[in-house]
C-alpha positions in Angstrom: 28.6 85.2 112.2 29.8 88.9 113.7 29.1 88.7 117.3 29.7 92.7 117.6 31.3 95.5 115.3 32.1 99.2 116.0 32.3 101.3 113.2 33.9 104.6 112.9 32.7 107.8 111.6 34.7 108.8 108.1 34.7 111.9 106.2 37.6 111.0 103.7 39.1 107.8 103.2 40.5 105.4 106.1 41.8 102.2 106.9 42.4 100.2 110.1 45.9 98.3 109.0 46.8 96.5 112.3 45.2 95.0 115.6 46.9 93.9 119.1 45.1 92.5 122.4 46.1 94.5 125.0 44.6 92.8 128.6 43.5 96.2 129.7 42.1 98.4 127.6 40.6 96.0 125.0 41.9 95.8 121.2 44.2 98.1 120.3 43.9 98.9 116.4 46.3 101.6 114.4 45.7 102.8 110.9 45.6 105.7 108.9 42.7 108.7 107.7 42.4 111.3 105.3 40.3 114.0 106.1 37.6 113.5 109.4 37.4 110.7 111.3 35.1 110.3 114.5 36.3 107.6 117.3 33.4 107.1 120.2 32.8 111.2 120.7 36.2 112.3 119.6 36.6 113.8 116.1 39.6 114.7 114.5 40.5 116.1 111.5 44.1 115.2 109.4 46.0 117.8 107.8 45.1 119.0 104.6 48.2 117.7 102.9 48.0 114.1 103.9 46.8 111.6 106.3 47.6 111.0 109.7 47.7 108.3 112.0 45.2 106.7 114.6 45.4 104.5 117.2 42.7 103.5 119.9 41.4 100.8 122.3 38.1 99.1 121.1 36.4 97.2 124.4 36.4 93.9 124.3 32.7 93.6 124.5 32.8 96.0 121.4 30.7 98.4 123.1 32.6 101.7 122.1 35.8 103.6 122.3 37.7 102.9 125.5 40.4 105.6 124.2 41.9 107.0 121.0 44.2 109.4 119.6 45.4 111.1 116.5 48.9 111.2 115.7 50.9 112.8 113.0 52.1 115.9 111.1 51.6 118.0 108.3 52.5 115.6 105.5 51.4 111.7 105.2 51.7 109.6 107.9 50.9 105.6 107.9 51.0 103.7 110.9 51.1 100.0 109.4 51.7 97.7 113.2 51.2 97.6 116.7 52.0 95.0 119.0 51.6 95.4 122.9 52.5 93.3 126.4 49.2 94.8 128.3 51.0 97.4 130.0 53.1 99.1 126.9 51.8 100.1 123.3 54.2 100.1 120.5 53.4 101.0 116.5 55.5 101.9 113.8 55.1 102.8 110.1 56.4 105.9 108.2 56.2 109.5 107.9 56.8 112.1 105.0 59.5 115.2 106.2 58.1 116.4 109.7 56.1 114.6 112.0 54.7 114.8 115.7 53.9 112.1 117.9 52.4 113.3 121.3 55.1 116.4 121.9 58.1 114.9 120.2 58.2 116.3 116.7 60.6 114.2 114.1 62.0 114.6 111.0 63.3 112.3 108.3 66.6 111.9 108.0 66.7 112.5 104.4 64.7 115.8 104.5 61.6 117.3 103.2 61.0 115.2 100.8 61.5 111.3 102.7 60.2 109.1 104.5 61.2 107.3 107.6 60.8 105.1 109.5 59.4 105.5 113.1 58.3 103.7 116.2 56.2 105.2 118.9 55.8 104.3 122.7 52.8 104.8 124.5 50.8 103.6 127.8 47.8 101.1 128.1 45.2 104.0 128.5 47.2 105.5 125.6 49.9 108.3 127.4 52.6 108.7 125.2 56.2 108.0 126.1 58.7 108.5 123.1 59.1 108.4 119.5 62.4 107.5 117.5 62.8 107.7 113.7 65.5 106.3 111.3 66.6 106.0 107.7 68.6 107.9 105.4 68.2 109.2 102.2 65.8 107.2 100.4 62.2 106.4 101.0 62.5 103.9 104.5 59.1 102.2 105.7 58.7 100.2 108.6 56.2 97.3 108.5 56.1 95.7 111.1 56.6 95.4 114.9 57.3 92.5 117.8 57.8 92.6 121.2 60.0 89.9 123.4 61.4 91.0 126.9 64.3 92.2 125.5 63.2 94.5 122.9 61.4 96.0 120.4 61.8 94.4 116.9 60.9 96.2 113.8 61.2 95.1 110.0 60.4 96.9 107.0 62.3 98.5 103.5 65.2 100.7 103.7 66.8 101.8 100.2 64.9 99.4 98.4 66.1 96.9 100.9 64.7 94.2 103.6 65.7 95.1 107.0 64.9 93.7 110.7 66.1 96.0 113.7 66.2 95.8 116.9 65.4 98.6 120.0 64.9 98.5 123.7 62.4 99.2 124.9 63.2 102.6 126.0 63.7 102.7 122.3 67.8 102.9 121.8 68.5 101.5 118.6 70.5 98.3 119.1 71.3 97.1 115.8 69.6 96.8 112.2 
């Protein structure tokens, strides 16, 4: 038996693909929406040519919204993991051509028409830090994410291959 749910508002097509405990804020959750999506009393709205990303804190007592945000650009955008420590958030997934996480707008390394891999950085209470990208020249997705105390680990497809990499966690690529 459910002891609480929260449901969100949709006006398109959503899905919540990934959950970490964070000690602070609550449950953090990631996913992706197409079209409108209302969080607690914020609404946002995905570009018209694809969906974008959204990550928020759900209370532990599943009594609303302690914070979300919408992330993304103005292609598709799939966050697919998150994984905190209680004091830093970090998702990844991929993006098609151009993206924007917080200020930091990235592109794919194989163009336009790619995608990429990316990981972002933010706060408990959801400030963003950074965001990185990387691939090359074929479709690269990132899957999933880990966090030790000495770094970030990611592991997805690039060129139609497995891969596991490794960043710190000011998130300088190490090795993959």
């Amino acid at each position: 038996d459910a002891v609480w749910a929260v449901q969100s508002n949709v006006g398109g097509a959503s899905s919540v693909t990934c959950t970490g405990m964070d000690l602070g804020s609550g449950i953090i959750v990631c996913g992706s929406f197409n079209g409108m999506l209302t969080l607690g009393s914020k609404t946002y709205s995905s570009t018209w040519n694809g969906s974008d990303i959204f990550v928020a804190a759900v209370s532990y007592s599943g009594s609303g919204f302690s914070w979300s945000l919408r992330e993304g650009g103005y292609d598709t955008d799939y966050c697919t993991s998150v994984t905190t420590d209680g004091s830093l958030i970090f998702i990844t997934g991929y993006f098609w051509g151009t993206t924007t996480f917080g200020t930091k707008n990235i592109n794919a390394n194989g163009g336009a028409s790619d995608y990429d891999v990316f990981i972002a950085k933010y706060g408990s209470g959801g400030e963003f830090y950074w965001a990185v990208n990387f691939g090359g020249s074929q479709h690269d997705y990132g899957y999933g994410i880990d966090l030790t105390n000495d770094g970030v680990y990611t592991t997805g497809q690039k060129a139609g291959m497995g891969f596991i990499s490794k960043h710190t966690l000011n998130l300088t690529q190490v090795w993959t």
